[in-house]
C-alpha positions in Angstrom: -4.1 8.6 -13.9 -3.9 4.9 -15.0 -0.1 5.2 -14.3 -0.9 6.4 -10.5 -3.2 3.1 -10.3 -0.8 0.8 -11.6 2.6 1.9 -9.7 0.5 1.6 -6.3 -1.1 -1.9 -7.2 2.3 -2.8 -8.7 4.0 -1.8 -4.8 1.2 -3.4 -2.7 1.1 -6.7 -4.9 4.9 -7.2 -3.9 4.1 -6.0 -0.3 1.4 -8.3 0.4 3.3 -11.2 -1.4 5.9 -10.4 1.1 3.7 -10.5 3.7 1.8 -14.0 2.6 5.4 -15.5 2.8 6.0 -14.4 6.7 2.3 -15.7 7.2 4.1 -19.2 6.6 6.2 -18.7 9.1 5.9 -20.1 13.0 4.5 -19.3 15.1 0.9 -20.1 12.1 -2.2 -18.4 13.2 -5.7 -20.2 13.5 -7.5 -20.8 10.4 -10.1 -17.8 11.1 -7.5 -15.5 11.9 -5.6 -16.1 8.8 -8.4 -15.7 6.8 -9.7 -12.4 8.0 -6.2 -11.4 7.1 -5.9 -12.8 3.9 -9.3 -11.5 2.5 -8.6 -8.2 4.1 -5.0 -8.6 1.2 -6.8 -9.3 -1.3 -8.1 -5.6 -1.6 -5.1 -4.0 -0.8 -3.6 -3.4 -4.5 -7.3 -2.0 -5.6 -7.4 0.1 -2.9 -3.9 1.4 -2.9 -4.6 1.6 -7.1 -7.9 4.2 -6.4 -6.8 5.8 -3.3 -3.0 7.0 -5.8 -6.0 7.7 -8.4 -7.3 10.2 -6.2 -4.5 12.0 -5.1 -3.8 15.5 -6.4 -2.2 16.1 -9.2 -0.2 18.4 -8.0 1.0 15.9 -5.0 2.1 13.6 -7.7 4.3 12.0 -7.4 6.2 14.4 -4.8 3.4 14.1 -2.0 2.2 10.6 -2.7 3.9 9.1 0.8 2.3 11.7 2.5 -1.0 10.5 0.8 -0.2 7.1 1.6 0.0 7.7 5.4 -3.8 9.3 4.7 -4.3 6.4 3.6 -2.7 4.4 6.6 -4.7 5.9 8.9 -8.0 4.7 7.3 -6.1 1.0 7.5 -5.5 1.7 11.2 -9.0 2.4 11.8 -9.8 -0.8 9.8 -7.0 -3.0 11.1 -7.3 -2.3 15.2 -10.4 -0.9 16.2 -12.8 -2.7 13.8 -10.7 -6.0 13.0 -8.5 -6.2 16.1 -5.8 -8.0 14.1 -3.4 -6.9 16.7 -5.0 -9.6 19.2 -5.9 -12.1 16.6 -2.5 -12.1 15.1 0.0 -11.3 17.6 -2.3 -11.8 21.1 -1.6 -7.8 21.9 -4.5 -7.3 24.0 -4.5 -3.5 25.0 -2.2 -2.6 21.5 -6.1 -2.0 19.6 -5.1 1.5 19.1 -1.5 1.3 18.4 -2.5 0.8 14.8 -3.9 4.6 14.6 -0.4 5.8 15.3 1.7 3.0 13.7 -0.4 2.8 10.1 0.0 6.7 8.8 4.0 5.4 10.0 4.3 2.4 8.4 2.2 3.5 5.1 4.5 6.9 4.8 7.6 4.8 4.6 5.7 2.0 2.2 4.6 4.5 -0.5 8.2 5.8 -0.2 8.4 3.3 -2.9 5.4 4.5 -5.4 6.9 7.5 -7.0 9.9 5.5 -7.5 7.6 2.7 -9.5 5.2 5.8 -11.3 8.7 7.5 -12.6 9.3 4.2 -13.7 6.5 3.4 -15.5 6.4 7.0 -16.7 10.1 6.3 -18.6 8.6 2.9 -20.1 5.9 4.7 -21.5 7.3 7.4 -23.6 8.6 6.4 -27.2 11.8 7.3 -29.0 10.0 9.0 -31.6 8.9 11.7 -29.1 12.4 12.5 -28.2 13.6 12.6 -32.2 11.0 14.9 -32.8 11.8 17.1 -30.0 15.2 17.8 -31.0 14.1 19.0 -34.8 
């Protein structure tokens, strides 16, 4: 399970690092804007690390982009209706709701990545002596 928690934390750490790069970009957002968003990343990796930790084992790690656009929905929820980061950040006045259809999106195609970083840190984890011994 600790593997589950670390592969997602692992893909939203480079996601939101990413993403605090293109904040630096022009056009900047006002200071309250930016920080709503920036407080809102700083719980990302936990909560992608709990929400792969609750997954069923028998989605992992086949199903976990489809648990990851659960997921997205929740941060669509979050992100338009309660936070309205689409007017705050971009000035979208009547795109509130856009975020319940475009986080499950966005999210499948982002967690696309954490099976790829689980089977990773699966292979680091196993020792040669497990192999040796298998073949005897």
């Amino acid at each position: 399970m600790l593997h589950r928690f670390a592969a997602a934390s692992a893909v939203a750490s480079v996601i939101i690092a990413g993403g605090a790069i293109v904040s630096l970009l022009p056009p900047r957002w006002p200071v309250a804007d930016a920080r709503i968003l920036t407080t809102a990343w700083c719980f990302v990796p936990l909560a992608w690390g709990l929400w792969a930790m609750l997954a069923p084992a028998r989605w992992v790690p086949r199903r976990l982009p489809l648990w990851g656009a659960i997921l997205g929905v929740v941060a669509g929820i979050i992100a338009g209706p309660v936070l309205d980061l689409p007017l705050r950040l971009a000035g979208l006045r009547e795109a509130r709701w856009m975020t319940l259809f475009a986080g499950p999106i966005v999210y499948y195609f982002l967690w696309l990545l954490v099976p790829v970083a689980y089977r990773s840190l699966r292979i680091m984890v196993q020792t040669p002596d497990a192999g040796s011994s298998a073949r005897q």
